[in-house]
C-alpha positions as CSV (number, residue, x, y, z in Angstrom):
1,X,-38.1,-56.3,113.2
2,X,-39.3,-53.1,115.2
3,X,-43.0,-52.3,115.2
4,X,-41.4,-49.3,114.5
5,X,-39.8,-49.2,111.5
6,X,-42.6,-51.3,109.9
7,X,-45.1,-48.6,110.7
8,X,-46.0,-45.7,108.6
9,X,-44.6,-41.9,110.7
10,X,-47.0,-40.0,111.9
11,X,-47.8,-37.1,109.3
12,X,-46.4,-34.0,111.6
13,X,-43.0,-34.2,113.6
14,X,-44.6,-31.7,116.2
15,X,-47.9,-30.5,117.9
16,X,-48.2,-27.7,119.9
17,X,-50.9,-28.3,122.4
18,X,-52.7,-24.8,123.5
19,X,-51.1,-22.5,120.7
20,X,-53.2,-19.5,121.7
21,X,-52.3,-19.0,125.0
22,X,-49.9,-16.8,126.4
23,X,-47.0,-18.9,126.3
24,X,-48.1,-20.9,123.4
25,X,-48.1,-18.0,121.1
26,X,-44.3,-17.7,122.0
27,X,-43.5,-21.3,121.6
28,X,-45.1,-20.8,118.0
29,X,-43.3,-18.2,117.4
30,X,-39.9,-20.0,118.2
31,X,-40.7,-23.1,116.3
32,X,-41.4,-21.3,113.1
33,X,-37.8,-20.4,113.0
34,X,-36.9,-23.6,112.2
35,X,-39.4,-25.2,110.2
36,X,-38.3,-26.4,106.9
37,X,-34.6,-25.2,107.6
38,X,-32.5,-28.1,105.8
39,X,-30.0,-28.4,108.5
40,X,-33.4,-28.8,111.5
41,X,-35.1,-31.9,111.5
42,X,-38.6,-30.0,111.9
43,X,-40.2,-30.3,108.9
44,X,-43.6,-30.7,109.9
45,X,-45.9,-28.6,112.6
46,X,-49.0,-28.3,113.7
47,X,-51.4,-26.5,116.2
48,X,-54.5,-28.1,118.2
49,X,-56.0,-26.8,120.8
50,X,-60.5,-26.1,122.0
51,X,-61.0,-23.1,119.5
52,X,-59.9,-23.1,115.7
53,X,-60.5,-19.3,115.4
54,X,-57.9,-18.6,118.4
55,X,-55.4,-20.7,117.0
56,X,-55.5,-18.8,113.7
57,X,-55.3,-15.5,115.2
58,X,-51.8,-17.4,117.6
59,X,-50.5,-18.1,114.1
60,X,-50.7,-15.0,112.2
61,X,-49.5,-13.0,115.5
62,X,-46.5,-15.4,115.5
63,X,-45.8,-15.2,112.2
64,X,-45.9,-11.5,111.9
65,X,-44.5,-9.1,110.2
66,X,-44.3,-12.0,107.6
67,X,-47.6,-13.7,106.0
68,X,-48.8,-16.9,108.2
69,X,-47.6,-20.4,106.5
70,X,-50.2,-22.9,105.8
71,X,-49.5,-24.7,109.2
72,X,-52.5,-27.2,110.0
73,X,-55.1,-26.6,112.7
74,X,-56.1,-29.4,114.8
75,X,-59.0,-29.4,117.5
76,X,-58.3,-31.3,120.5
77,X,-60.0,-31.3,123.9
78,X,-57.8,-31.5,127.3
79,X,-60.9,-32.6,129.0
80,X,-61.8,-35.4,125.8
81,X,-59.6,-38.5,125.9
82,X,-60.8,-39.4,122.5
83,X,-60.1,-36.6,121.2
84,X,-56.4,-36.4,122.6
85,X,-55.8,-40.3,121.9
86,X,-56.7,-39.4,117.9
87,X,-54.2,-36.0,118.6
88,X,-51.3,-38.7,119.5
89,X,-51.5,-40.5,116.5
90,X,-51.1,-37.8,114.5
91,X,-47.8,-36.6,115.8
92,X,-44.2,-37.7,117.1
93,X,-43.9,-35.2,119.7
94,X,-46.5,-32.6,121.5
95,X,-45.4,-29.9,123.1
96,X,-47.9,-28.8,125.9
97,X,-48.8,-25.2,126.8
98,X,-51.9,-25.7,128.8
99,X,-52.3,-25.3,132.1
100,X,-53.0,-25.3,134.8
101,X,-51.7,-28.5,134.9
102,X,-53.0,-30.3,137.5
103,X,-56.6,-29.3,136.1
104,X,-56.2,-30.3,132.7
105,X,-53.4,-32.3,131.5
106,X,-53.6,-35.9,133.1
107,X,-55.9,-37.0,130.3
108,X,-53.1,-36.0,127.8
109,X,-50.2,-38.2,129.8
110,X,-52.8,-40.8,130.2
111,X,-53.5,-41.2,126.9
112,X,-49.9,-40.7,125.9
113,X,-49.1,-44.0,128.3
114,X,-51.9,-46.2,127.1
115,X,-51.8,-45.5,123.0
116,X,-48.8,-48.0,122.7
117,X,-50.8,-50.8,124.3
118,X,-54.2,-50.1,122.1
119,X,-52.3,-49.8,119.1
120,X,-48.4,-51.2,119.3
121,X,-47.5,-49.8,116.3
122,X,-47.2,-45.5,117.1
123,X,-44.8,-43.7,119.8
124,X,-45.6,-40.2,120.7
125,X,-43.3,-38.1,123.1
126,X,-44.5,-35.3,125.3
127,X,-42.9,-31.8,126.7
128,X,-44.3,-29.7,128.8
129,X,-43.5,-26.0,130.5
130,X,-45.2,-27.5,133.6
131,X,-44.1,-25.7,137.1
132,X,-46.3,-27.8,139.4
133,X,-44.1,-30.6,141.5
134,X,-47.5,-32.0,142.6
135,X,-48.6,-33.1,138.9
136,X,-45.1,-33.7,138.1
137,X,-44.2,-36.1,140.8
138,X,-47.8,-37.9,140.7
139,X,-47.2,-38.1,136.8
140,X,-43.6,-39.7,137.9
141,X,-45.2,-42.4,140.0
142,X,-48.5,-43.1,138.0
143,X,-47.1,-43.5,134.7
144,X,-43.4,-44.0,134.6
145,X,-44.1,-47.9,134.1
146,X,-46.6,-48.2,131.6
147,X,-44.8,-45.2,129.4
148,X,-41.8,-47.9,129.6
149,X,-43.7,-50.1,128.0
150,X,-44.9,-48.3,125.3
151,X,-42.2,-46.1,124.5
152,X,-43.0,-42.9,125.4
153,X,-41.0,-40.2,126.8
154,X,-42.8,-37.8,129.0
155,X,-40.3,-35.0,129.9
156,X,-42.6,-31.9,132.4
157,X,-41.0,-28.4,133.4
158,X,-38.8,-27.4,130.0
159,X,-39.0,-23.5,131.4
160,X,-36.4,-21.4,131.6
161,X,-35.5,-22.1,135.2
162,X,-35.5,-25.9,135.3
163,X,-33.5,-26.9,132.2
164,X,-30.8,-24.9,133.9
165,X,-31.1,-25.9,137.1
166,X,-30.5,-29.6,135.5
167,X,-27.6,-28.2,133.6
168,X,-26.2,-27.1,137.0
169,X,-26.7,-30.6,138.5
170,X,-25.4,-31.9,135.6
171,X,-22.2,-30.3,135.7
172,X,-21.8,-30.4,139.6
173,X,-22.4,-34.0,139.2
174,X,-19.5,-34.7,136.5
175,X,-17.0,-33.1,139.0
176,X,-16.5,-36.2,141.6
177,X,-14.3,-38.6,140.9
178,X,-16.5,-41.9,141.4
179,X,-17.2,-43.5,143.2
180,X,-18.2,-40.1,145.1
181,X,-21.4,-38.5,144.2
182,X,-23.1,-35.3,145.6
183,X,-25.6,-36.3,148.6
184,X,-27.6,-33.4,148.7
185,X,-28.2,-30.5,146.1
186,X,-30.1,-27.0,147.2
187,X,-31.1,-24.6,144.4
188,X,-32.4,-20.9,144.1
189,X,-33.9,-19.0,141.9
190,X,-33.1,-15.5,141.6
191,X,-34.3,-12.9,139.0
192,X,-32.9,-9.5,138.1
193,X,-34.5,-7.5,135.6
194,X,-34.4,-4.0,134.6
195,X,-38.3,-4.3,134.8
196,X,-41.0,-5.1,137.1
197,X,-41.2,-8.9,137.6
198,X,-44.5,-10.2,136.7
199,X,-47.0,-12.6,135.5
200,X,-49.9,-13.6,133.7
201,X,-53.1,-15.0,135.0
202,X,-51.8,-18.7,134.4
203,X,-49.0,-18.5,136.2
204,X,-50.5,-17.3,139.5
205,X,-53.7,-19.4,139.1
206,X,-50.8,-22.3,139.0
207,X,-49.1,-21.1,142.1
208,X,-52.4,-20.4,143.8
209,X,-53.1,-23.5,143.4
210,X,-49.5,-25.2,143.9
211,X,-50.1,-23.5,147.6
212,X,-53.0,-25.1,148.2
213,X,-52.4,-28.3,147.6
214,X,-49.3,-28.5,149.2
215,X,-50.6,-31.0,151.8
216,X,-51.5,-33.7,149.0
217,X,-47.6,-32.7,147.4
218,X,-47.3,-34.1,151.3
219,X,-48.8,-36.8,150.9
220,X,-48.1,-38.2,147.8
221,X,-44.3,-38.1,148.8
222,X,-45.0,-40.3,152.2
223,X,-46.8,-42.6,150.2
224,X,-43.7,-43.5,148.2
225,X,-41.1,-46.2,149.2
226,X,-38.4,-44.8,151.2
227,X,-35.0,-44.5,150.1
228,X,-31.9,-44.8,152.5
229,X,-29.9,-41.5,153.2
230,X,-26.5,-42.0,151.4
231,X,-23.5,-41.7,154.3
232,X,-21.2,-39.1,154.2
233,X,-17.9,-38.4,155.7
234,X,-18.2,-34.7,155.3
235,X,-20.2,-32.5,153.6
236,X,-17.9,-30.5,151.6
237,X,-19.0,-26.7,151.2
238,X,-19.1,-26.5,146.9
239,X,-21.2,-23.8,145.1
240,X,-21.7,-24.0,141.2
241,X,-23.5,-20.9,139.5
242,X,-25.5,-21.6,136.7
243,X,-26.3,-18.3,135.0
244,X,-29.0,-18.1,132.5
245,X,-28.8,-14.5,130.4
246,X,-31.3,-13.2,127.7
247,X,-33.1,-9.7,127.0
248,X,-36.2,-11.4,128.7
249,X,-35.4,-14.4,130.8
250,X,-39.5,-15.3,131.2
251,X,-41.4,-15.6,128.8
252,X,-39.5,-15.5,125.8
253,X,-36.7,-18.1,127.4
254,X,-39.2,-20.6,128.1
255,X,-40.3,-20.7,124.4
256,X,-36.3,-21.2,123.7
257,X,-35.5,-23.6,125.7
258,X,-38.6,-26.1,125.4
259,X,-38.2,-25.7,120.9
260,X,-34.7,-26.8,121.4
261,X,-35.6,-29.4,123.7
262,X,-37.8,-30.8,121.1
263,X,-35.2,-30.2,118.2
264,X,-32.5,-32.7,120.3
265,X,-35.8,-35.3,121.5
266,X,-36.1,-35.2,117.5
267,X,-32.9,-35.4,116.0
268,X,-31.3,-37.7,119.2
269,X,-34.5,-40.0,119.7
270,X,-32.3,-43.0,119.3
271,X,-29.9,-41.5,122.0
272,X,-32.5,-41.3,124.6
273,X,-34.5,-43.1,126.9
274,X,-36.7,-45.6,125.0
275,X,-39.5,-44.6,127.4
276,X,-40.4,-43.1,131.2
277,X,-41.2,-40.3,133.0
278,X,-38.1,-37.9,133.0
279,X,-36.8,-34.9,134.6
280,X,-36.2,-32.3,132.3
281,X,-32.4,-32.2,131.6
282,X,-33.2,-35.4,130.0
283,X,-33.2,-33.6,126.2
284,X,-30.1,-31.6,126.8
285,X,-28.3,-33.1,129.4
286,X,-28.4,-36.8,127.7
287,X,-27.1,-35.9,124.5
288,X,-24.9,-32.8,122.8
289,X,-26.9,-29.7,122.4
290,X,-27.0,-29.2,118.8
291,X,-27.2,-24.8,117.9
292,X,-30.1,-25.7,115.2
293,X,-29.5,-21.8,114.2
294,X,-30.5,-20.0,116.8
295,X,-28.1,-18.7,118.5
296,X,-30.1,-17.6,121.9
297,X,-31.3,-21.1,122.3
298,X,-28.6,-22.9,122.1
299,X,-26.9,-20.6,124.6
300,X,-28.8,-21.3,126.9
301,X,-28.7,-24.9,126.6
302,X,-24.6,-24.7,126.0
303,X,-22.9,-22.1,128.2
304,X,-24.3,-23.0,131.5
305,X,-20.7,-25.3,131.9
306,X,-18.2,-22.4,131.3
307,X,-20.7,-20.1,133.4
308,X,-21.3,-22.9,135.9
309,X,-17.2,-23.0,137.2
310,X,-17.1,-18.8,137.3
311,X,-17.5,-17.1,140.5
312,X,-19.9,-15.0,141.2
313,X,-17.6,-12.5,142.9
314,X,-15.2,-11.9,140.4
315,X,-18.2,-11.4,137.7
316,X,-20.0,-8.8,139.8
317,X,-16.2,-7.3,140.2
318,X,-15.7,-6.9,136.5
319,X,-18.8,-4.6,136.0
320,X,-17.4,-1.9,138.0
321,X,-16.7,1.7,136.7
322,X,-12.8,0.7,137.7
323,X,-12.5,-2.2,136.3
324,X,-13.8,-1.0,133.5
325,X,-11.2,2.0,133.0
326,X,-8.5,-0.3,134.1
327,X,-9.1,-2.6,131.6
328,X,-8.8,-1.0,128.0
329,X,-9.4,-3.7,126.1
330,X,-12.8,-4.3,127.8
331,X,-13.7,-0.6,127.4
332,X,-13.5,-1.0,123.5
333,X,-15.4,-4.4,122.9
334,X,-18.3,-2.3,124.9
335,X,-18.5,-0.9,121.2
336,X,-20.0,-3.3,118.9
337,X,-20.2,-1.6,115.0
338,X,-17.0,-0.8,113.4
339,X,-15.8,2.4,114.3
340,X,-14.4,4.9,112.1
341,X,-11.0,5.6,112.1
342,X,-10.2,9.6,113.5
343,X,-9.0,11.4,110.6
344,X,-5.5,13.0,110.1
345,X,-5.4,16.8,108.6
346,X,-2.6,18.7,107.1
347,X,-1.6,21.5,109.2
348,X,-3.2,25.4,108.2
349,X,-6.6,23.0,107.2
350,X,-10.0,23.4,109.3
351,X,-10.8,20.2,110.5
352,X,-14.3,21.5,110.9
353,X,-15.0,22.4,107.1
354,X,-13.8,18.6,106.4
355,X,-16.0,16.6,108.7
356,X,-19.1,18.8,109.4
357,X,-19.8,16.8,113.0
358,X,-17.9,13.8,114.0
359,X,-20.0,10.1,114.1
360,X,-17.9,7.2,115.2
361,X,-19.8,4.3,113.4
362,X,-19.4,2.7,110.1
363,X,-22.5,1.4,108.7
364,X,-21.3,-2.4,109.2
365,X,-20.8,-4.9,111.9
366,X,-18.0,-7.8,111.3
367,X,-18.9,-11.7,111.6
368,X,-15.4,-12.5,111.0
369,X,-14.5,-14.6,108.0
370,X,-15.0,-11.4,106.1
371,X,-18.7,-11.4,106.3
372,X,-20.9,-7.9,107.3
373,X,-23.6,-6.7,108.5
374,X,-25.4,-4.0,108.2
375,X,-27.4,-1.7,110.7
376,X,-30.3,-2.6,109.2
377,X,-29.7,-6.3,109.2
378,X,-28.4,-6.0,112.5
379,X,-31.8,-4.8,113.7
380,X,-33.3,-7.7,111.6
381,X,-31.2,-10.5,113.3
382,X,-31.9,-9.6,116.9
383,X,-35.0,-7.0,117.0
384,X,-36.9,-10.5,117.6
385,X,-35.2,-11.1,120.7
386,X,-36.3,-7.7,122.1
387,X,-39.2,-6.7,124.0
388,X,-41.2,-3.8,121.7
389,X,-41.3,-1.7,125.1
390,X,-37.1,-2.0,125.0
391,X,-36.9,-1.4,121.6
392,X,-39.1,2.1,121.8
393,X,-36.3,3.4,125.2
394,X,-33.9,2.6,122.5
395,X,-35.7,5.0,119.9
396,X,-36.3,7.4,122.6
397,X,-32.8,7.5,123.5
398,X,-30.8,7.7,120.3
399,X,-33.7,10.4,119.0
400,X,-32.5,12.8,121.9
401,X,-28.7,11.4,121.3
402,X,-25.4,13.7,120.1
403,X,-22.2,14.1,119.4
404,X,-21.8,17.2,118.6
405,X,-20.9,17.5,122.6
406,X,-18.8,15.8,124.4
407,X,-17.8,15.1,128.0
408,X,-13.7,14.5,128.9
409,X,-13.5,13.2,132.6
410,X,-9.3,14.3,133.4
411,X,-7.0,13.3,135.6
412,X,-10.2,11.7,138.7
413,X,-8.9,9.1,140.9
414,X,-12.5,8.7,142.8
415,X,-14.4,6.6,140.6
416,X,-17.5,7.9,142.5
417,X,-17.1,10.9,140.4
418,X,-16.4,9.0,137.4
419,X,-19.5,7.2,137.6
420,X,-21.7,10.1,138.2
421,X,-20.5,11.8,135.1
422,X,-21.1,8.7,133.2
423,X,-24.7,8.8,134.8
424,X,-25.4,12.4,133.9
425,X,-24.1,11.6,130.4
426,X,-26.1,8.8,129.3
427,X,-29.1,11.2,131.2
428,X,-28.7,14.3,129.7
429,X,-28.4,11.9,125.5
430,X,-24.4,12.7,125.9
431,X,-23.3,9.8,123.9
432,X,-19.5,10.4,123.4
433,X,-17.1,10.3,127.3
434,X,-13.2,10.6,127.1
435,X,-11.6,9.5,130.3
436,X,-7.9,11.1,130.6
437,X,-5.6,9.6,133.1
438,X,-7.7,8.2,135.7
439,X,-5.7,7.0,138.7
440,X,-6.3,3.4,138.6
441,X,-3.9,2.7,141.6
442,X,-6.5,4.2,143.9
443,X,-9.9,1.4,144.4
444,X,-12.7,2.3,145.5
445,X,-16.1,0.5,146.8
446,X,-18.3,-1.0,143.9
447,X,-19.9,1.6,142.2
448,X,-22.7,0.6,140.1
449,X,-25.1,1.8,142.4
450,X,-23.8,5.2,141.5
451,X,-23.5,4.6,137.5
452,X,-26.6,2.6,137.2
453,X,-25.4,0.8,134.2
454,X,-24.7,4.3,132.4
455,X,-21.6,2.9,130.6
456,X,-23.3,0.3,128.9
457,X,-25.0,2.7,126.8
458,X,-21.9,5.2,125.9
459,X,-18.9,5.1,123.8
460,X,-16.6,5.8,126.3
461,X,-12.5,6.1,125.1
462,X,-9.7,6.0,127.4
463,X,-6.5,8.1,126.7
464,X,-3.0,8.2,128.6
465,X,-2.2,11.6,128.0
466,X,-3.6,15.2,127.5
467,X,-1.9,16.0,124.4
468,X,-3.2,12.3,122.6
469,X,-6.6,12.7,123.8
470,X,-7.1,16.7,123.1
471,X,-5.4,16.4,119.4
472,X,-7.7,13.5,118.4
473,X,-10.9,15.5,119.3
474,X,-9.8,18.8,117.5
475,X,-9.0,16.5,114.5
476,X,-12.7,15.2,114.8
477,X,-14.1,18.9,114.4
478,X,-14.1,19.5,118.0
479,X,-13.3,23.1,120.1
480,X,-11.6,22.5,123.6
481,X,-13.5,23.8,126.1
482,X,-11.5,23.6,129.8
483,X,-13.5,24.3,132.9
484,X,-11.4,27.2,135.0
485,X,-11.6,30.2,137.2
486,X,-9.0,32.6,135.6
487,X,-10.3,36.1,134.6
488,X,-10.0,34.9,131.0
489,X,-12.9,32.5,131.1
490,X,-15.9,33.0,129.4
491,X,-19.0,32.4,131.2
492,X,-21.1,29.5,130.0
493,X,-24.3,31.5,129.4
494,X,-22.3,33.0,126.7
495,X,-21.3,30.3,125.0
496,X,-22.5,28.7,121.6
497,X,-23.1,25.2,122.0
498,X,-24.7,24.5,118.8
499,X,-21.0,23.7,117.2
500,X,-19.0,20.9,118.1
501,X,-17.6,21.3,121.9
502,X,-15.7,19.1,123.9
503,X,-16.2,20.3,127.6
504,X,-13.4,19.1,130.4
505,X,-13.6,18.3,133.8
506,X,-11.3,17.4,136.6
507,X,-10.7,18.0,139.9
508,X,-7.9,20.3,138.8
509,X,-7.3,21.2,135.4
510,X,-3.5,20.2,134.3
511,X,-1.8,22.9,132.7
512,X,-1.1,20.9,129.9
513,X,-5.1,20.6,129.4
514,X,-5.3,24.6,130.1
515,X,-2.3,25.2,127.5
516,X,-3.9,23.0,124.6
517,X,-7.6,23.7,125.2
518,X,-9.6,26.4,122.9
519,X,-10.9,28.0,124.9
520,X,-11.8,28.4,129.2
521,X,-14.9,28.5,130.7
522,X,-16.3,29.1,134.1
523,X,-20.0,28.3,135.7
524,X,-20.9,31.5,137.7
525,X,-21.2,31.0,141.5
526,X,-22.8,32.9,144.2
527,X,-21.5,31.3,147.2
528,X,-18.3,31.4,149.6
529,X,-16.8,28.4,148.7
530,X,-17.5,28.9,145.1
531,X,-16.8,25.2,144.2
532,X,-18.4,22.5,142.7
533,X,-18.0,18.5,142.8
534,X,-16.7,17.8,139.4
535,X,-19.4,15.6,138.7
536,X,-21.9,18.2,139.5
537,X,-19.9,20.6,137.3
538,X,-19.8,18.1,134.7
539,X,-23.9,17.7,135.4
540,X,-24.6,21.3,134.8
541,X,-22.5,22.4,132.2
542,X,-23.7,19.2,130.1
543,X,-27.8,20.3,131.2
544,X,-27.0,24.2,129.8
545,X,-25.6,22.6,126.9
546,X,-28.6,21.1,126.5
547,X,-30.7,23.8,126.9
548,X,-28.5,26.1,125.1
549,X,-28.9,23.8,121.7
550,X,-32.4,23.3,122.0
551,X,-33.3,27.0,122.3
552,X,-30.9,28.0,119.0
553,X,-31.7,24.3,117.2
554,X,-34.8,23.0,118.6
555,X,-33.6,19.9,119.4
556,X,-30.6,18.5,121.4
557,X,-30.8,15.4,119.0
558,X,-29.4,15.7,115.8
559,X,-28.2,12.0,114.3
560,X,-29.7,12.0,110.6
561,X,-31.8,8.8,110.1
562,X,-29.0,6.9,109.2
563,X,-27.1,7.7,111.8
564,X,-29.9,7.0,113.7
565,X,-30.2,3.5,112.4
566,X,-26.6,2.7,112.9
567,X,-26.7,3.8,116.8
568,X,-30.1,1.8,117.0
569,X,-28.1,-1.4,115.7
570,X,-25.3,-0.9,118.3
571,X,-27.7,-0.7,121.1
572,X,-29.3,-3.7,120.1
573,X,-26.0,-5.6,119.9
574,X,-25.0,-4.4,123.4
575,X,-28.9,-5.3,124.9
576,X,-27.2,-8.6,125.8
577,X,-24.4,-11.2,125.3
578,X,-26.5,-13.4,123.7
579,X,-27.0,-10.3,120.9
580,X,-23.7,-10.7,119.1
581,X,-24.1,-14.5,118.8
582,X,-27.7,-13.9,117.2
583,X,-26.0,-11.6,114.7
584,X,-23.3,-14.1,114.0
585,X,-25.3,-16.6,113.3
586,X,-27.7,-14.2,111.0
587,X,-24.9,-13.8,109.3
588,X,-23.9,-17.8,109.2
589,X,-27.0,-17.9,107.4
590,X,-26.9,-14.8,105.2
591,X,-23.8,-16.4,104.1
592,X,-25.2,-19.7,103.2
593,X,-27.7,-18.6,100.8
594,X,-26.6,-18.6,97.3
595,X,-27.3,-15.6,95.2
596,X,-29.9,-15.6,92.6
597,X,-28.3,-15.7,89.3
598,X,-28.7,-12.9,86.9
């Protein structure tokens, strides 16, 4: 029989090595969401690391807002072998967050590679968010044997950027037909963020020192047996994207990634490599990535094939302002909560002493299967997976956000235009855009650079017609204001923008918008030409709005809290693709619970 089976488990399923550090507090963080969940084989966790109090304080910052679980604290010593050897017994797997590596983890894989033959009777797996190639291939060629002998699987750099890169080998791999197989791979990183990239002290002192021991990285790799060049006929010209998305791709992806890692090592243990040095697609790539319930996670792990086949091009293309307008379909799932429907009013009645002011948004988001959300569990599902300094723009935003005006873009073919409206919009906390009849024959270069992602953050509605589009927004409580030069228009200085006004622009107001509008209105000019661009006509008379409605309210914001809450929870749910699965599976879970009975 097995040594195995006939020995008792360890007492904890997981160890997280150097809790209190920067990363470690994330990876804490993580792995309490799935301790003790019945379907998640983690069922037992706990921390070790040089300083008791520190890991305390990593634990109740993890665990907050929520009281800290009685989750063991275990004092281990990087630089102590003893003290690591006693650490392995206790455990099935360790996750490591201490670095640098190359100064202070070769006691750990050491020890991990020599407990089988003390003791023949306890395996203990090890994951680590190492960077370094230098520790990772030397860990490679020291210890790959003798962690075959004993059964231990030693798997280094589960970050955010290597489990994908394997995923992205992975796939590329899968797509010859044998017995041809890719002879050479390059990767790149990129980054994008809406933020400054950085990092913390750890990760530099790593580079630093990456850099300077990039002779002995030489050296190490000449020392190793030579393997022959595979022969090719050709070297076909293939490039497969693997895209990795999240609110914050660093330091909060890394966490993600390595937790899941060790959910599949766990749950799939029999599936894997008995033991060996690995690279680190070996959790995800060996076996089927199992969504434990979280959502962001096992996105990351799952949707790198369909991502890795699309190209790049034609996802940059469908971003644009005009593909966007073009695409109706695509405008409306940019809206996330369930929108009300516009109401209907018998003729001779006021819409205005119905409705008050218009707000689109019904307290609920739909998970299908007839299960809802609310805006407050909305916020509850995915405010985790948001940076605090995002979540505050988001508070900032929707507290100077209205709909009491709103913008109608008519009859623009130069999506230039459009774009700058939608960026003076979004600017000037315009929430609400109506585009009528934009030429979408006429294409124009990418315009994003001219947006600057402004149409995320709106509700933007596309009509066909003048007539659809005007009748709608008088039904929602709205006057018709039309931008025009005629001696019967009323400057805007004069106007009251504290009820609800829909303001039109175009390059040339239709009659049929001049015929069905409220009221006209010019913006007094001084010059010869006496013209504006439309979108800096749409600019100024959305700005004088502004001031207009602060002067006679106070404020240009004027969402009660719980409309407040409800814009919040769509915000959140367009922060990134990964947000709507998140609330899904909240929801999954909401639904699984029974009720208490009564």
């Amino acid at each position: 029989m097995d040594h195995q089976s006939q020995s008792p488990s360890p007492p904890y399923d997981l160890v997280i090595l150097g809790a209190s550090g920067f990363t470690g507090k994330y990876v804490v963080r993580e792995a309490l969401k799935f301790l003790n969940i019945p379907s998640c084989p983690l069922k037992s966790l706990a921390l070790a690391g040089r300083n008791p109090t520190k890991l305390t304080q990593a634990l109740n910052w993890a665990s907050h807002p929520s009281t800290s679980p009685p989750i063991p604290i275990l004092k281990a010593d990087t630089t102590d072998p003893s003290s690591i050897r006693h650490l392995c017994t206790q455990t099935k797997l360790i996750l490591n967050c201490v670095g640098p590596f190359r100064l202070y983890v070769i006691s750990i894989s050491l020890c991990l590679c020599t407990l089988l033959s003390a003791l023949n009777s306890i395996r203990c797996d090890y994951l680590d968010i190492c960077g370094e190639p230098e520790f990772m291939e030397r860990m490679e060629m020291k210890f790959h044997e003798n962690a075959m002998e004993t059964g231990s699987l030693v798997v280094s750099a589960c970050g955010f950027d290597s489990v994908p890169a394997e995923l992205g080998w992975m796939f590329n791999s899968r797509q010859w037909v044998s017995p041809a197989v890719p002879n050479q791979i390059e990767a790149y990183l990129s980054l994008e963020s809406e933020k400054r990239i950085v990092g913390n002290f750890g990760t530099y002192e790593s580079a630093i020192l990456g850099v300077s021991n990039a002779e002995k990285l030489q050296e190490l790799r000449r020392s190793r047996p030579k393997r022959a060049k595979p022969v090719a006929n050709m070297k076909p010209d293939m490039e497969i994207v693997t895209r990795l998305m999240g609110p914050e791709i660093g330091y909060l992806t890394t966490p993600i990634i390595l937790v899941q890692c060790a959910l599949i090592l766990l749950s799939e243990r029999d599936n894997l490599p008995k033991g060996g040095v690995f690279p680190p697609g070996t959790s995800p790539c060996r076996v089927r990535a199992r969504p434990y319930g979280t959502l962001q996670g096992a996105i990351s792990l799952e949707s790198t094939e369909f991502e890795a086949g699309e190209s790049q091009d034609n996802s940059e293309k469908n971003n644009t302002v005009e593909y966007l307008l073009n695409n109706r379909d695509d405008v409306s799932t940019l809206m996330k909560m369930e929108r009300r429907l516009s109401p209907v009013f018998d003729s001779g009645v006021e819409p205005a002493q119905l409705l008050g002011r218009w707000f689109p948004y019904l307290d609920r988001f739909k998970c299908g299967n007839g299960v809802y959300l609310n805006s407050g569990e909305v916020l509850e599902a995915v405010g985790p997976y948001i940076m605090e300094e995002r979540k505050e723009r988001f508070r900032s935003a929707v507290k100077n956000r209205s709909y009491s005006v709103c913008l109608v873009v008519e009859g623009l073919s130069d999506f230039g235009n459009v774009s700058a409206a939608f960026r003076s919009a979004d600017a000037l906390g315009f929430q609400s855009v109506h585009v009528v009849s934009c030429d979408s024959s006429k294409r124009y270069r990418d315009n994003r650079h001219v947006s600057m992602g402004a149409e995320k953050w709106l509700d933007i509605e596309l009509w066909d017609s003048t007539q659809e589009c005007f009748q709608v927004l008088k039904s929602r409580g709205y006057q018709i204001a039309t931008t025009h030069v005629g001696m019967d228009a009323v400057s805007i200085y004069d106007m009251d923008w504290s009820c609800p006004i829909a303001i039109v622009v175009g390059n040339e107001n239709s009659d049929e918008a001049l015929e069905h509008s409220d009221l006209h209105c010019s913006i007094p000019m001084k010059g010869m030409v006496d013209s504006f661009n439309v979108s800096v006509a749409a600019g100024i008379l959305m700005h004088h709005a502004v001031c207009d409605r602060t002067s006679r309210l106070g404020c240009h914001g004027d969402l009660t809290s719980e409309e407040s809450q409800i814009l919040l929870a769509e915000f959140s749910l367009r922060h990134s693709k990964s947000a709507i699965s998140i609330a899904h599976e909240y929801a999954k879970r909401k639904a699984a619970v029974p009720l208490p009975k009564l």
